[in-house]
C-alpha positions as CSV (number, residue, x, y, z in Angstrom):
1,X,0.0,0.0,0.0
2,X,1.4,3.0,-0.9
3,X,1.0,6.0,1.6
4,X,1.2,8.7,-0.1
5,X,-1.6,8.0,-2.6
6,X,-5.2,9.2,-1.9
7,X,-6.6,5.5,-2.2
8,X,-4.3,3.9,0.3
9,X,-5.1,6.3,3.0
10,X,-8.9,6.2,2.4
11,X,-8.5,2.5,2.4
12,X,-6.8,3.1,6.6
13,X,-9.4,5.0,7.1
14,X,-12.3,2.4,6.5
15,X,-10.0,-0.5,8.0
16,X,-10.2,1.8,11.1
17,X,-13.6,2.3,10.8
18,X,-15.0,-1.7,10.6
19,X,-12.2,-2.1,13.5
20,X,-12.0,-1.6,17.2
21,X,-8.0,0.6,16.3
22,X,-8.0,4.2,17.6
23,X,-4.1,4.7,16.3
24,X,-2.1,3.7,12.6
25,X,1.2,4.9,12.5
26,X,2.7,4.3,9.1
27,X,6.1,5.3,7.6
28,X,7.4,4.9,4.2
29,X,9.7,6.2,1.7
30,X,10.9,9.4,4.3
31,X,6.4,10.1,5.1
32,X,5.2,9.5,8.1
33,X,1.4,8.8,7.9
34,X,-0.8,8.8,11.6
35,X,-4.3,8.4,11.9
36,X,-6.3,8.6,14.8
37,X,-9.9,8.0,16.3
38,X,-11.2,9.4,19.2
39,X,-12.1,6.6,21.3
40,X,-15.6,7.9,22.4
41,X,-16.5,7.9,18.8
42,X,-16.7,4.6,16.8
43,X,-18.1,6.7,13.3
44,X,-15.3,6.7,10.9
45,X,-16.2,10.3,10.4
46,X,-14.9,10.9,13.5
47,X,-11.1,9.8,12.2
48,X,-8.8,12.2,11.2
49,X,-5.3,11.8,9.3
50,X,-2.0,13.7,9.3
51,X,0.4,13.2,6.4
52,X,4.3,14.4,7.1
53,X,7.5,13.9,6.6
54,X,9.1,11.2,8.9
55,X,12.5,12.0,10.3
56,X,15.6,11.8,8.4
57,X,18.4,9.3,10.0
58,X,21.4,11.5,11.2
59,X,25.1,10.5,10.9
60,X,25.9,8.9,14.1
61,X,28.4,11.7,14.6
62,X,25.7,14.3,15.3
63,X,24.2,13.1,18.5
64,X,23.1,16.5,19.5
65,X,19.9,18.4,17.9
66,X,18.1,21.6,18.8
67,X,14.9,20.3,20.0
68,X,12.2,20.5,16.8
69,X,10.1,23.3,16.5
70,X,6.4,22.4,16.6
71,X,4.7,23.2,13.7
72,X,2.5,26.3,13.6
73,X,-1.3,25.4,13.7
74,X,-3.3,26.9,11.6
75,X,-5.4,29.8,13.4
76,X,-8.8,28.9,13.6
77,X,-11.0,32.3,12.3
78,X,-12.2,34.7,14.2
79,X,-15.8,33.9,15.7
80,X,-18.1,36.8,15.2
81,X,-21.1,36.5,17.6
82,X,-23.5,37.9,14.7
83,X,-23.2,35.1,12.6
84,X,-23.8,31.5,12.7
85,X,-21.1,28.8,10.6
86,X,-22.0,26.3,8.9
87,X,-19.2,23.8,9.7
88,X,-18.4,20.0,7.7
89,X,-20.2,16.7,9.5
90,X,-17.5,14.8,8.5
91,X,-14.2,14.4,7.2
92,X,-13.4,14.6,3.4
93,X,-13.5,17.1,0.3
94,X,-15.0,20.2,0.0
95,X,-16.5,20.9,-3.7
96,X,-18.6,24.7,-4.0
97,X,-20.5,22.7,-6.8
98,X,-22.1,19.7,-8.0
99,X,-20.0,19.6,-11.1
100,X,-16.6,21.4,-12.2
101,X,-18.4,23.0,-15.0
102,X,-21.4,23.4,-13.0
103,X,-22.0,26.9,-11.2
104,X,-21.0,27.1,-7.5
105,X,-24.3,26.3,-4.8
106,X,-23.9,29.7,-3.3
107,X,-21.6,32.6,-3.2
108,X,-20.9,35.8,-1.1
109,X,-24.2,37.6,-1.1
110,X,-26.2,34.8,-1.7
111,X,-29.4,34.4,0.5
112,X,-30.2,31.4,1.7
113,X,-33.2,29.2,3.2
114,X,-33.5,26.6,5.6
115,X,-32.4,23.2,4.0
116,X,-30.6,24.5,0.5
117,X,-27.7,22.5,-0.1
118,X,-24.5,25.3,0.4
119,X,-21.7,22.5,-0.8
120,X,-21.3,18.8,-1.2
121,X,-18.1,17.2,1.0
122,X,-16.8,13.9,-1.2
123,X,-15.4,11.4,1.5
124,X,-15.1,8.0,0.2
125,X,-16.5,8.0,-2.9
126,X,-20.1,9.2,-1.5
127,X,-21.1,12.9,-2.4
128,X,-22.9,14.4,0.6
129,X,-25.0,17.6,0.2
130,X,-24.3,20.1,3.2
131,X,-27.4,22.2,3.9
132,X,-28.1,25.2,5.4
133,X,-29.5,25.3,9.1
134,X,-30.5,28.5,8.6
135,X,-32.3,31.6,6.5
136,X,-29.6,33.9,6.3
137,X,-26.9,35.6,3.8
138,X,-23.5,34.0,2.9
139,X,-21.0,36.3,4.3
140,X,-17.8,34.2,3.6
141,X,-16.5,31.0,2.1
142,X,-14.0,29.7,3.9
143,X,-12.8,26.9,2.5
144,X,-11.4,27.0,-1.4
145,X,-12.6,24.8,-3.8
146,X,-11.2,20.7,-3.9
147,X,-9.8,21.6,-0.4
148,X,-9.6,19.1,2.3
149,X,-11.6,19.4,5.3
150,X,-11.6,18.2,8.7
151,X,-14.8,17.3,10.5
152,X,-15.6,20.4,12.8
153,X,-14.6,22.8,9.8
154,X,-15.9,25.8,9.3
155,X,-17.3,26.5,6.0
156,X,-19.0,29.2,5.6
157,X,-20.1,32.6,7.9
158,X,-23.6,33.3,7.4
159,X,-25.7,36.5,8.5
160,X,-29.0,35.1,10.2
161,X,-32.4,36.9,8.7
């Protein structure tokens, strides 16, 4: 199984999902693959993946290293208490329309009702329709098109009518 290919990891992700395994650490050719499950949780939604470069060996004369720098999460946006977010169910990727000739669902401006689908989220083959929650107008997008997106993400702001 190769790691590094979109198929191989999806394929982790449903072996994790028909298992009991909260944790897969894989490495190969210098990437490091981990996924994890939270263990009150048994939905494979609720996995999520992390894809990076796995340590390079050192000469076994260097036996001293500054200690690694963590990596820099990415700031989560700024919550603004007049609007509501429509955030992703589940883990997968984020497509503004149905088609990539199609027109996008909505855009900035855009008012919306109760129940129209915003965005569809592909995550394992299955296209699932993300609808609003609420009548309101799309303030921001925030998530680009064919992006990744992690359950819990927030998609979109939206002004509430």
């Amino acid at each position: 199984m190769n790691i590094k290919d979109l198929k191989g990891i999806k394929s982790l992700i449903q072996l994790m999902g028909d298992s009991d395994l909260t944790e897969i650490t894989l490495e190969e050719d210098a990437v490091k693959l981990t996924l994890k499950r939270d263990r009150t949780s048994a939905a494979p939604e609720a996995v999520s993946y992390q894809v990076a470069p796995a340590p390079v060996a050192q000469p076994a004369a260097v036996q001293v290293q500054a200690p690694a720098a963590a990596a820099p999460e990415t700031a989560a946006p700024a919550v603004d208490s007049n609007l509501s977010y429509v955030t992703a169910p589940l883990v997968g990727t984020f497509y503004s329309s149905p088609a990539p000739d199609a027109a996008v669902y909505v855009k900035v401006g855009d008012k919306v009702k109760k129940g129209q689908t915003l965005c569809i989220i592909e995550a394992m083959k299955l296209m699932n329709e993300i609808e609003s929650e609420i009548d309101g107008t799309i303030v921001e997008m925030l998530v680009e098109n064919a992006s990744p997106v992690d359950f819990g993400a927030q998609l979109f702001s939206v002004k509430p009518n």
